[in-house]
C-alpha positions in Angstrom: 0.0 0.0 0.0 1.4 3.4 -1.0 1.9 5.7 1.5 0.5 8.8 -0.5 -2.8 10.1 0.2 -4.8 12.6 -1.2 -3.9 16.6 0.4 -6.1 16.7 3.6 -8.8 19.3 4.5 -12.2 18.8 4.8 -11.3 17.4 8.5 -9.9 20.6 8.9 -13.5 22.5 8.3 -15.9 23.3 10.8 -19.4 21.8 10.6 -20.6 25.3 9.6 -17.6 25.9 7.0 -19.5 22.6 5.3 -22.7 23.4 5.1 -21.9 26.8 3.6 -20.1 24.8 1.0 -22.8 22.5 0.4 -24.7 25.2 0.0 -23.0 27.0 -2.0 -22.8 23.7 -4.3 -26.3 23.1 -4.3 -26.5 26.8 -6.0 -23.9 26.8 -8.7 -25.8 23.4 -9.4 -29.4 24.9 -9.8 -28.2 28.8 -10.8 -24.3 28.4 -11.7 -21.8 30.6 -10.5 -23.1 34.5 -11.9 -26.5 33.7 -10.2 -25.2 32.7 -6.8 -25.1 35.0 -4.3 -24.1 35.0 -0.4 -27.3 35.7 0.4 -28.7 32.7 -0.8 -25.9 31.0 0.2 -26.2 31.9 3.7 -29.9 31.2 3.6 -29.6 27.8 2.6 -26.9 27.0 5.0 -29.1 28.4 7.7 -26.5 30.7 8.7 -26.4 34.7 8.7 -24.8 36.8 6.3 -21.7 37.9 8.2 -21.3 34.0 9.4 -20.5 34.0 5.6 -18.5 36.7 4.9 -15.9 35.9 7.7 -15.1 32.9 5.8 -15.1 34.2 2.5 -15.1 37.8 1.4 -16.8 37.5 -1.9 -18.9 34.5 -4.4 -15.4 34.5 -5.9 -13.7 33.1 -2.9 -16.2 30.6 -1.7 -17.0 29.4 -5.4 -13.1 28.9 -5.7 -12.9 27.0 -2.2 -16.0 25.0 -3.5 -13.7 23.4 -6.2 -11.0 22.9 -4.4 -12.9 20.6 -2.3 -14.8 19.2 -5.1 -11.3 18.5 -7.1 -10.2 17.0 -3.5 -12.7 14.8 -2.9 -12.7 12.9 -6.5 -8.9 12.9 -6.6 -9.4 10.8 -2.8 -11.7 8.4 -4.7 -10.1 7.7 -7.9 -5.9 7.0 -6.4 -5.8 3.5 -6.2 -3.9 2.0 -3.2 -2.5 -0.9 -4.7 0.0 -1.6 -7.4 3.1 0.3 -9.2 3.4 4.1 -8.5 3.0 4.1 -13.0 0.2 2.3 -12.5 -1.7 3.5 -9.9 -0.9 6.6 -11.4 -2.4 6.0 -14.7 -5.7 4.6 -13.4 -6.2 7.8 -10.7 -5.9 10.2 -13.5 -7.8 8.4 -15.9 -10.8 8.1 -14.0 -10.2 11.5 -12.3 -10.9 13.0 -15.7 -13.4 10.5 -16.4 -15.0 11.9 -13.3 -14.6 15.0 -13.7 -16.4 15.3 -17.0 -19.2 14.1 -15.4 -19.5 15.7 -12.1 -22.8 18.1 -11.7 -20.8 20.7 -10.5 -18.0 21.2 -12.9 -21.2 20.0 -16.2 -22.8 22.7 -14.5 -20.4 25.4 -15.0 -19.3 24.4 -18.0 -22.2 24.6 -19.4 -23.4 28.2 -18.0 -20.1 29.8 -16.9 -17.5 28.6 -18.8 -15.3 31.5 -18.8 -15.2 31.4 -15.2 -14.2 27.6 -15.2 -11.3 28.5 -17.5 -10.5 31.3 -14.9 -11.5 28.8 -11.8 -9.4 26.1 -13.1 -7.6 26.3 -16.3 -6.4 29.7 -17.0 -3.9 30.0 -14.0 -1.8 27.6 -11.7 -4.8 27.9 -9.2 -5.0 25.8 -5.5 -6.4 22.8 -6.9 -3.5 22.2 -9.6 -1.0 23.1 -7.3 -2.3 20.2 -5.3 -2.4 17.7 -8.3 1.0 18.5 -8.9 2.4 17.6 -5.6 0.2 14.4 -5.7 2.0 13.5 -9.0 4.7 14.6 -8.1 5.0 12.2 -4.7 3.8 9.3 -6.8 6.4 9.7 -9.5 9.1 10.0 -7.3 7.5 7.0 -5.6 7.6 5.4 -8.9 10.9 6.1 -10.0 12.4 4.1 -5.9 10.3 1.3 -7.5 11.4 1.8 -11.1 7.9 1.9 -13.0 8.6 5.9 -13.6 11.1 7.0 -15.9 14.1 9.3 -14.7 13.2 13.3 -14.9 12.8 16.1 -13.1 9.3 14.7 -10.6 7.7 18.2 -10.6 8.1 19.1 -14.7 7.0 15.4 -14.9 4.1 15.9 -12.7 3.3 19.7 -14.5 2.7 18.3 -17.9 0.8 15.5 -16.3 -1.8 17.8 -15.4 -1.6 19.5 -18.8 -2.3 16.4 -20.3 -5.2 15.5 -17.5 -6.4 19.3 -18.1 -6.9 19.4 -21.8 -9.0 15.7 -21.4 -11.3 17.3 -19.6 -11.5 20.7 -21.5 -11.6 19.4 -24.7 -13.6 16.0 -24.3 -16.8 17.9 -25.5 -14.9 19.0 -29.0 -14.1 15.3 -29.8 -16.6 13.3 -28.4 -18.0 12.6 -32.4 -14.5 11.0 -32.7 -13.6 9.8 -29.4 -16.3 8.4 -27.0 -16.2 7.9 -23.4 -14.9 4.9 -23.2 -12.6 5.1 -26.6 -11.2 8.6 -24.7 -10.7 6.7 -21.5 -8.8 4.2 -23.4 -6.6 6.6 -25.2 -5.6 8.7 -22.5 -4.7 5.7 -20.4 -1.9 4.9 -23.4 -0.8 8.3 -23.3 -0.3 8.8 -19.7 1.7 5.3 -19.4 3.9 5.9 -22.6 4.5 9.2 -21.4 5.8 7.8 -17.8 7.2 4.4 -18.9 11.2 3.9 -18.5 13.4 2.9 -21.5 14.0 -0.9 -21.8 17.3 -0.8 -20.1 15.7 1.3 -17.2 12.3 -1.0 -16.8 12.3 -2.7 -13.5 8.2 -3.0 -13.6 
């Protein structure tokens, strides 16, 4: 069993911290991001205004804090704890993506605000890519002790990792007339592990 886990924090949120972020989740789902306000927020959680803005001091904040978690939780679900470091690896970011393009929260935005998810998550090294990186970067460093990884710097290995990741969830929607779910899946799974996989002379797994 690996001894990498995904970056902690929800333990580290009050009882109230969570219910303004499920709230806040369960109004990007029904208005998206533009139409949510604090207000509504607040009412939902059953908390007051101000409980709110000493948390966060705008819908910016709390929506960005929203996907952090979000991006948290499925990247918790989809590491495997079994197998090569390559491996386990390959399979967490293939079904991370794969999990991502189907999440109501991120379809959601997309779908309504989707300048705001390029802003939110794709047009800047943001919290919750900084935190992918130092995933893939433990579990490639991991992989290259155990020799399923190929030599490289860990954290430019891990960077265009989540470039690669990024653009299968960005651009899924263009392609999916020539790439379906599965067929994607597939593909991304080959070009994840030929990416990673050591020369002959340096295979050990």
């Amino acid at each position: 069993m690996s001894a990498i886990e995904a970056p902690d924090g929800d333990d580290d949120m009050s009882a109230t911290d969570q219910a303004i972020l499920d709230a806040a989740r369960a109004c990007v789902e029904e208005f998206g991001v533009r139409r949510t306000t604090l207000t509504e927020v607040a009412r939902r959680a059953g908390v007051s205004r101000p409980t709110v803005y000493r948390r966060w001091s705008d819908t910016g904040a709390l929506i960005a804090e929203l996907l952090v978690r979000e991006m948290r939780g499925i990247v918790g679900r989809t590491i495997p704890t079994s197998g090569s470091a390559r491996a386990r690896l390959v399979d967490g970011v293939v079904a991370g993506a794969a999990t991502l393009r189907s999440n109501p929260l991120f379809t959601k935005i997309f779908r309504t605000d989707t300048d705001l998810m390029l802003t939110y998550v794709f047009g800047r090294l943001g919290r919750n890519q900084r935190e992918l990186v130092l995933l893939f970067t433990a579990l490639i460093r991991e992989g290259q002790r155990d020799g399923s990884i190929r030599p490289g710097d860990p954290d430019q290995l891990a960077t265009m990792l989540l470039l690669i990741a990024q653009s299968a969830v960005q651009s899924a929607g263009m392609v999916g007339h020539i790439l379906d779910e599965e067929r994607l899946d597939a593909e991304l799974a080959r070009a994840i592990d030929g990416y990673l996989l050591p020369d002959e002379g340096e295979r050990l797994i």
